[in-house]
C-alpha positions in Angstrom: 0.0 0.0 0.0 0.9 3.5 -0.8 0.3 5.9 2.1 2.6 8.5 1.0 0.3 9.6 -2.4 -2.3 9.5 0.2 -1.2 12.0 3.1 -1.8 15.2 2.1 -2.7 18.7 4.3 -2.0 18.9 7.7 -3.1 16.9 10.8 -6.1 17.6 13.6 -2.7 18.7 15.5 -1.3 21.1 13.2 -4.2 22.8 12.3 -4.8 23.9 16.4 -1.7 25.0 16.5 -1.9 27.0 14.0 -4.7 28.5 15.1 -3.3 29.1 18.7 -0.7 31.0 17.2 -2.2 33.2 15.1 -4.9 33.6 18.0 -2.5 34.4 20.2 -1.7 37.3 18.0 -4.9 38.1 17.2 -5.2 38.9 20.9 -2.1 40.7 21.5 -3.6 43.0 18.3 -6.9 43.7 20.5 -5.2 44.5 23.4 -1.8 46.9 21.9 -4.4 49.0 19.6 -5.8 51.1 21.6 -3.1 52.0 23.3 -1.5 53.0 20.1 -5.3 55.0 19.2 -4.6 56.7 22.8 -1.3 57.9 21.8 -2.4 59.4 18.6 -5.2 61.1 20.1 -3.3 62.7 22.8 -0.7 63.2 20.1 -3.7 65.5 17.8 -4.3 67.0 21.3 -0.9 68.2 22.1 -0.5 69.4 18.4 -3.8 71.2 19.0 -2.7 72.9 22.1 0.7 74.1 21.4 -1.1 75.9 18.6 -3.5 77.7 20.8 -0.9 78.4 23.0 1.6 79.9 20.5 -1.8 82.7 20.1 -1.4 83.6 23.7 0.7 83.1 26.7 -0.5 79.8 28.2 0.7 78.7 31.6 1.0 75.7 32.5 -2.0 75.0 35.0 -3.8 76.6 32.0 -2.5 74.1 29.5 -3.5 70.9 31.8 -6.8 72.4 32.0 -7.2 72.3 28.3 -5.8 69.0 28.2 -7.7 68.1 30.6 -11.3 69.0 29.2 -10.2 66.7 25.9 -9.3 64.4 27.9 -12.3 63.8 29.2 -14.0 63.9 25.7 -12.2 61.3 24.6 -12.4 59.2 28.0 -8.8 59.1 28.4 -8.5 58.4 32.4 -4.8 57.7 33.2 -2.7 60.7 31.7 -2.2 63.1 35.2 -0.2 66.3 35.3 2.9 64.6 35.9 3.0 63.0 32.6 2.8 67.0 31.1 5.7 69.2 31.4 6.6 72.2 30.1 10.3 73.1 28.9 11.1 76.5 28.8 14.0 77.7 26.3 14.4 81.1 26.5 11.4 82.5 24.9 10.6 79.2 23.2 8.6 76.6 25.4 7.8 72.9 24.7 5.0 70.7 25.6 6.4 66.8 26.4 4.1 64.6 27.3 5.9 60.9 28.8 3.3 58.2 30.4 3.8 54.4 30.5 0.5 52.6 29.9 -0.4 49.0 31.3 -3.0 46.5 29.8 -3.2 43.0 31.0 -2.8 40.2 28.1 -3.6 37.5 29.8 -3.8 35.8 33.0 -0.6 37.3 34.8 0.8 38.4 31.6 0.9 41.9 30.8 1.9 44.8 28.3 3.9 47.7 29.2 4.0 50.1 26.3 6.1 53.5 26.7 5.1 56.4 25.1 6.8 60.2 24.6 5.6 63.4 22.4 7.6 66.7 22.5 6.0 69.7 20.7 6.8 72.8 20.3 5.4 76.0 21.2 6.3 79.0 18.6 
């Protein structure tokens, strides 16, 4: 008998692992996204509020209140004040904004993404 024109395609076995894996990545997709859509909105905000400051002389309890109401438009709960600092150069000023955000994978496996945005105020 000839099994070996017979076998073709993979086994029960291969299939679920192939499956786990791309499951498993599937997963870590759902749960680095939106941290990543955080970032970029915060990101738009910044942007958005160095250019209103530029306009005027913003200080910096001023600025966090600004950030602050987007913030809460957007239902972003973790950035604080100490994440926002203002640089001064001179005349020049800069906005950085430096968090570290946490989201749980699964069981006691977790992701720690890092995240920095500098702009500058003209």
């Amino acid at each position: 008998m000839d099994l070996e024109g017979k076998q073709k395609g993979m086994t029960l076995i291969g299939w679920m692992l192939s499956l786990a894996i791309v499951g498993f990545f599937v997963i870590f997709g759902l749960r680095l996204t939106p941290l990543y859509l955080d970032y970029f909105t915060l990101r738009d905000m910044i942007d958005d509020i160095s250019a209103e400051a530029s306009s005027s002389d913003m200080t910096q309890g001023q600025i966090w209140r600004s950030l602050e109401k987007r913030l809460d438009m957007n239902y972003i709960d973790y950035i604080t004040p100490e994440h926002l600092k203002l640089i001064r150069h001179g005349k020049k000023t800069d906005i950085k904004l430096d968090y570290t955000a946490q989201r749980p994978l699964f069981g006691n496996i977790g992701l720690v993404v890092d995240f920095s945005y500098e702009a500058k105020v003209d």
